[in-house]
KOLLUM-954052 format. One record per atom (N, C-alpha, C): residue in one letter; y, z, x. Coordinates in steps of 0.05 Angstrom, whole numbers, padded with zeros to 5 digits, always signed. Each point is the difference from the previous one (the first is absolute). Example, Ala and Ser with C-alpha at 12.3 -4.5 7.8 and 13.67 -1.06 7.14 Angstrom:
A-00114+00156+00264A+00024+00000-00018A+00024+00000+00018S+00021-00014-00007S+00024+00001+00016S+00022+00014-00015
END
This chain:
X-00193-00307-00069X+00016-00018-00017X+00022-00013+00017X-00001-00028+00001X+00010-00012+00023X+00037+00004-00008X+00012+00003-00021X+00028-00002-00002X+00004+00030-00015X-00007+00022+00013X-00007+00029-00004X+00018+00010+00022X+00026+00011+00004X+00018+00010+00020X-00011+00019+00010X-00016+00018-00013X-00015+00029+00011X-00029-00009+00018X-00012-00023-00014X-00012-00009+00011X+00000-00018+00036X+00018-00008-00005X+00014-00017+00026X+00010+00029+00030X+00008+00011-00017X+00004+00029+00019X-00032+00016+00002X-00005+00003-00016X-00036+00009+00009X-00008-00017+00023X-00002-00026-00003X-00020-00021+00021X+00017+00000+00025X+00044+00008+00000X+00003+00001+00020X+00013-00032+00002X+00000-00011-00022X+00017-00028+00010X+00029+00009-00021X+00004+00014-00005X+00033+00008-00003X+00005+00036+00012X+00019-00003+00013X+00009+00017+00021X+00003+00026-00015X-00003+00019+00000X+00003+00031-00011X+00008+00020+00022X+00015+00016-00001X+00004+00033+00011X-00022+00013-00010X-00028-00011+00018X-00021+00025-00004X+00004+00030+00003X-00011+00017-00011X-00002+00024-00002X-00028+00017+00001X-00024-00011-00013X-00011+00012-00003X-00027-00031-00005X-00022-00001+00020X-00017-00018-00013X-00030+00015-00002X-00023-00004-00013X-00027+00013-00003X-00020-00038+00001X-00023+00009-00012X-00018-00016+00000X+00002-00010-00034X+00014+00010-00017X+00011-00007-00029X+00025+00000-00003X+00024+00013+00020X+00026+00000-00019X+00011-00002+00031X+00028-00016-00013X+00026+00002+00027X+00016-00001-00020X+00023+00017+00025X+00027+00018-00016X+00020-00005+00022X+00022-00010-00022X+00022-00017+00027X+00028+00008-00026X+00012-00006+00018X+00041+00018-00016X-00001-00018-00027X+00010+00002-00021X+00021-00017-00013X+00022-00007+00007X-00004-00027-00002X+00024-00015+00012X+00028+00004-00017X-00005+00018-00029X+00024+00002-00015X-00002+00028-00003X-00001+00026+00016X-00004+00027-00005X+00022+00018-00015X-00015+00012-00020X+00017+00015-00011X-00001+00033+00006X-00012+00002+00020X+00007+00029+00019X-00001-00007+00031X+00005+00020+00006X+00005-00001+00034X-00025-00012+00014X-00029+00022-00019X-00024-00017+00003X-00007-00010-00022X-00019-00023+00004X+00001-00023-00019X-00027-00024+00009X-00028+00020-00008X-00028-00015+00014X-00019-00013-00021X-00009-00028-00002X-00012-00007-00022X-00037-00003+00026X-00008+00004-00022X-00039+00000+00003X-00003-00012-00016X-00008-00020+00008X-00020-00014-00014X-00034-00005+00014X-00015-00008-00025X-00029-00008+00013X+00002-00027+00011X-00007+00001+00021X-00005-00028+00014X-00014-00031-00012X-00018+00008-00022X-00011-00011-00023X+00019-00012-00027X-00002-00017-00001X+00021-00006-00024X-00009+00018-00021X+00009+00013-00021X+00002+00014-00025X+00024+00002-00013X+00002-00012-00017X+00022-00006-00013X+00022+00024-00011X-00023+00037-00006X+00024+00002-00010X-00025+00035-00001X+00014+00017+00000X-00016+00025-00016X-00025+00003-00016X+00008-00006-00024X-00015-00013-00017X-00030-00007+00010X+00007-00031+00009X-00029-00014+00010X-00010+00028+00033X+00011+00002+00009X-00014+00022+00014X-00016+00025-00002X+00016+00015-00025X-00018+00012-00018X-00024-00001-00013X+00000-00026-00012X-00019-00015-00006X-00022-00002+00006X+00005-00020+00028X-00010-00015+00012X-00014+00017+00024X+00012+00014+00019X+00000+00010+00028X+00023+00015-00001X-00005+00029-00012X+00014+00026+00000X-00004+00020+00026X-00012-00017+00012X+00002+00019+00035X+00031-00017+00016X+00005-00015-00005X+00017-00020+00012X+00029+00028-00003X+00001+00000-00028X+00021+00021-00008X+00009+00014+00020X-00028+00022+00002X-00005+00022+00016X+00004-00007+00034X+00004-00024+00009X-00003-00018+00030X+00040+00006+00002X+00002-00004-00024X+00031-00006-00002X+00019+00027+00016X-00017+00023-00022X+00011+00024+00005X-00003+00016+00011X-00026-00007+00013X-00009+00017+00029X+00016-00014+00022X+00010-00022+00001X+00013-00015+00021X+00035+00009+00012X+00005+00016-00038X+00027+00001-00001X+00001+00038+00017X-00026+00011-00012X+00000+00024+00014X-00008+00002+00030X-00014-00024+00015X+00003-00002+00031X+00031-00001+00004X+00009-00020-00018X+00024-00007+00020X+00016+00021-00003X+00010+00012-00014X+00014+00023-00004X-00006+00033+00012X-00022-00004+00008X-00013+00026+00014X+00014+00010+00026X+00016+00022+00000X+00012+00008+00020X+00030-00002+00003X+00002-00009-00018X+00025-00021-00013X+00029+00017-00002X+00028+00004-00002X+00015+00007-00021X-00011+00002-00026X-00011-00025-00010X+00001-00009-00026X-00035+00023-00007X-00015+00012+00015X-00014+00015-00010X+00021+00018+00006X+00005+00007+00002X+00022+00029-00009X+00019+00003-00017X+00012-00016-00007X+00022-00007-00006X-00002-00002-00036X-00018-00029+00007X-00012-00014-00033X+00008-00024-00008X-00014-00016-00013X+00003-00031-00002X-00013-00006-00026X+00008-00022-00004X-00016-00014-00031X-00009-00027+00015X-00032+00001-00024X-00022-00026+00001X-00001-00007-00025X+00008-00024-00008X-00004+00001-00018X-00015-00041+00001X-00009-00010-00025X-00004-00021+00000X+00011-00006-00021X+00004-00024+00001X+00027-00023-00026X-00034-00018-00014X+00003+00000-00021X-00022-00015-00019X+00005-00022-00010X+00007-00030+00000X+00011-00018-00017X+00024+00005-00001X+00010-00022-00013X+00028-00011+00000X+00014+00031-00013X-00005+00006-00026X+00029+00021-00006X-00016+00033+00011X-00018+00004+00017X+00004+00014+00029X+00005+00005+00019X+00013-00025+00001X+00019-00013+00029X-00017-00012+00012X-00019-00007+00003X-00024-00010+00025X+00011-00032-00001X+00019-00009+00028X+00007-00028+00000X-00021-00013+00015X-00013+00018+00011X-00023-00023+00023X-00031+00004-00018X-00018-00017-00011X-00021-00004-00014X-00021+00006+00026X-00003+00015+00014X-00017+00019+00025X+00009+00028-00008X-00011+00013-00007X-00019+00034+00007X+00024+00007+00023X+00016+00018-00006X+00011+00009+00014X+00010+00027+00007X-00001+00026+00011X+00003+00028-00006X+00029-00006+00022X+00017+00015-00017X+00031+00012+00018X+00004+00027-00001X+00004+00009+00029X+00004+00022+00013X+00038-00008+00002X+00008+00021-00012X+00031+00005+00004X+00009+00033+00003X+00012+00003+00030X+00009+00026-00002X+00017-00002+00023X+00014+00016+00012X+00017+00011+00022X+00031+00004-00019X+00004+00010-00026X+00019+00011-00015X-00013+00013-00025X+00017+00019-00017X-00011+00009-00022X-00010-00030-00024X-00009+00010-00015X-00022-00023-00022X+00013+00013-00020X+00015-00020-00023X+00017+00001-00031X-00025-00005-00023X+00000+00019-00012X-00015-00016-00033X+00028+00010-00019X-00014-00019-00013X-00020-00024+00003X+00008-00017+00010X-00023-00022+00017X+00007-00012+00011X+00013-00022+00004X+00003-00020-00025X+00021-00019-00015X-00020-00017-00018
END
């Protein structure tokens, strides 16, 4: 999707703090982090949102969260502990319309979460 921000960072024509890329998903910082760590995955594939992934191509999901457990492997944050969570539509918080999984940890995690 040519005016898709997650998309533009997938192909590599907008600049990201990679972290973590596969043959389906790359994982680069949030540019607005609300923990010390602060990693979004997305599928390289446009998908708009949970939902249609489920749907549609429910292995994508699974690409997401196997990606988040490479990167974390060996980690503080496997010892320690972190939250994954995904934002669904607007009053789930999800501001970017791309499939997105966030890894946040390097401090304790409050619920609820707001």
């Amino acid at each position: 999707m040519s005016d898709c921000l997650f998309c533009g960072i997938a192909e590599k024509k907008i600049k990201a703090d990679i972290v973590h890329e596969s043959a389906e998903v790359v994982a680069f910082k949030d540019i607005h982090p609300q923990a010390p760590v602060h990693y979004l995955f997305i599928p390289k594939r446009h998908i708009s949102g949970v939902q249609e992934a489920i749907r549609e191509n429910p292995s994508v999901v699974e690409a997401l969260y196997r990606a988040a457990d490479e990167t974390i492997k060996g980690s503080e944050l496997e010892k320690k502990g972190y939250r994954l969570l995904i934002n669904c539509k607007s009053d789930g918080g999800q501001t970017v319309n791309h499939l997105h999984l966030h890894l946040l940890g390097g401090r304790p995690m409050k619920w609820p979460p707001g």
